[in-house]
C-alpha positions as CSV (number, residue, x, y, z in Angstrom):
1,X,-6.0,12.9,-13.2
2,X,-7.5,11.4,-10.2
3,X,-4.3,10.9,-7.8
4,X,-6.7,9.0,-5.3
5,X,-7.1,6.1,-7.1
6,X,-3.3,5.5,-7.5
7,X,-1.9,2.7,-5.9
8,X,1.2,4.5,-4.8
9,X,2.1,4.0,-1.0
10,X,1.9,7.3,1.2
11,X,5.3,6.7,2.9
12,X,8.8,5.6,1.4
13,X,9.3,2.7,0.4
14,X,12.9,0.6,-0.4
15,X,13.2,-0.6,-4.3
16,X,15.6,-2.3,-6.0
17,X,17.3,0.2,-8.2
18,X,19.0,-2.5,-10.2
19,X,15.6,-4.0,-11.0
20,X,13.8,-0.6,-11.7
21,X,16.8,0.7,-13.7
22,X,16.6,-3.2,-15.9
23,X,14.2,-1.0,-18.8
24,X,17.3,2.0,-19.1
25,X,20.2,0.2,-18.7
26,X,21.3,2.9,-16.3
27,X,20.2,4.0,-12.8
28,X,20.4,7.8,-13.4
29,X,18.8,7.7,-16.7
30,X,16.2,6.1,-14.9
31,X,16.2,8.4,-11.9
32,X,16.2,11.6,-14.2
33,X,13.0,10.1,-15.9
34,X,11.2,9.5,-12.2
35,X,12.3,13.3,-11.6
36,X,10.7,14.8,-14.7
37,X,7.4,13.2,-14.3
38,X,7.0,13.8,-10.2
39,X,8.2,17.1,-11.9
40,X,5.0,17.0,-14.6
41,X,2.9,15.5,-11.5
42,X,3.5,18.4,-8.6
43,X,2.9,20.9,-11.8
44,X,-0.6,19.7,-12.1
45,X,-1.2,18.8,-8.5
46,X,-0.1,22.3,-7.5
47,X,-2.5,23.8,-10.4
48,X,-6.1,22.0,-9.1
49,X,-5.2,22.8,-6.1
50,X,-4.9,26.2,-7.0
51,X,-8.1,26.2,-9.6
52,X,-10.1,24.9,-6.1
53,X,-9.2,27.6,-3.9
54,X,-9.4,30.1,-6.4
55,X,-13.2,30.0,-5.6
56,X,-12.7,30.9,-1.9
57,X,-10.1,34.5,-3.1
58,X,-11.3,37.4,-1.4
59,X,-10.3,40.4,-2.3
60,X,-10.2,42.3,0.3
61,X,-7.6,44.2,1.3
62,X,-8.5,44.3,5.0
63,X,-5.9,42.6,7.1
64,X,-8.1,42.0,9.8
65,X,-10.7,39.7,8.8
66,X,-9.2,36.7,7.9
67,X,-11.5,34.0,7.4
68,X,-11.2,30.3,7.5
69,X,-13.8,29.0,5.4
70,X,-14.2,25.5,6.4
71,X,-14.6,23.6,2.4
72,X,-10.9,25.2,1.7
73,X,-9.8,23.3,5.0
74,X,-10.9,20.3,3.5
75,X,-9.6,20.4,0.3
76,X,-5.8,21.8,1.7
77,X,-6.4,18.2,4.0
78,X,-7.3,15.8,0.9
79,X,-4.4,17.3,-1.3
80,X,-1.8,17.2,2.1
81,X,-3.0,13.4,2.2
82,X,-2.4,11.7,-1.3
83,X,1.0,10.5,-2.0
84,X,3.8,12.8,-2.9
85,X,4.7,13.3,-6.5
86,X,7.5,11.3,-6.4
87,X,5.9,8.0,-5.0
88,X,3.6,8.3,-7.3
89,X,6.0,9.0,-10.8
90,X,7.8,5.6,-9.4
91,X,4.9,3.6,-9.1
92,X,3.8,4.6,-12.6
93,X,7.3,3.9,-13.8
94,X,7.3,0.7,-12.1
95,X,4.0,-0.3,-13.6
96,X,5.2,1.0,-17.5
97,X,2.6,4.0,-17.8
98,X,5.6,6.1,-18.7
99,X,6.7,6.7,-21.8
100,X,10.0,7.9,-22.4
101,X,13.3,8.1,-24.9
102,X,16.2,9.1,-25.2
103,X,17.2,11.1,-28.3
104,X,21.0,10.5,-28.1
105,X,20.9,6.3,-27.9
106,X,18.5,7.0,-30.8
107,X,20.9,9.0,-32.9
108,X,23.6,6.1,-32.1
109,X,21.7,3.4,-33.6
110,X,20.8,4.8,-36.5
């Protein structure tokens, strides 16, 4: 997934938890479904990031030359840059892109 091209702001922002919880019927059903997918989000954020500097490992055991290599710099800069997990699990809540259910109201129904 391409986090870039997310329209999620990069700072916190104010919402109307009555509005965003309208979908639930309850505010911390709602919130506990944000959580798990920032949750699912920082998961795969963490793991590129991890896939990209995998290519710069060295394995030497010399703790004297540390080097800096100047791509790695760049891509710990991009990653520290895009939104945090949680602004963008709201936005994608907000916009419908999650999908989500709860079990128990389904065993009530029924």
């Amino acid at each position: 997934m391409d986090y870039k091209k997310t329209n999620a702001p990069t700072n916190t922002v104010t919402r109307d938890m009555i509005a965003l919880s309208s979908d639930t019927g309850n505010v911390y059903e709602t919130v506990c479904i944000i959580a798990k997918r920032s949750n699912q989000i920082a998961v795969e954020m963490k793991n590129d990031l991890e896939k990209k500097l995998q290519e710069f490992a060295s394995f030497n055991d010399n703790l004297e030359e540390v080097f800096e290599n100047r791509e790695q710099i760049e891509i710990s800069r991009y990653y520290e840059k895009l939104p945090k997990s949680t602004l963008i699990a709201a936005q994608e809540y907000q916009e419908g892109k999650v999908y989500y259910r709860n079990p128990a109201k389904e065993k009530e129904i029924m």
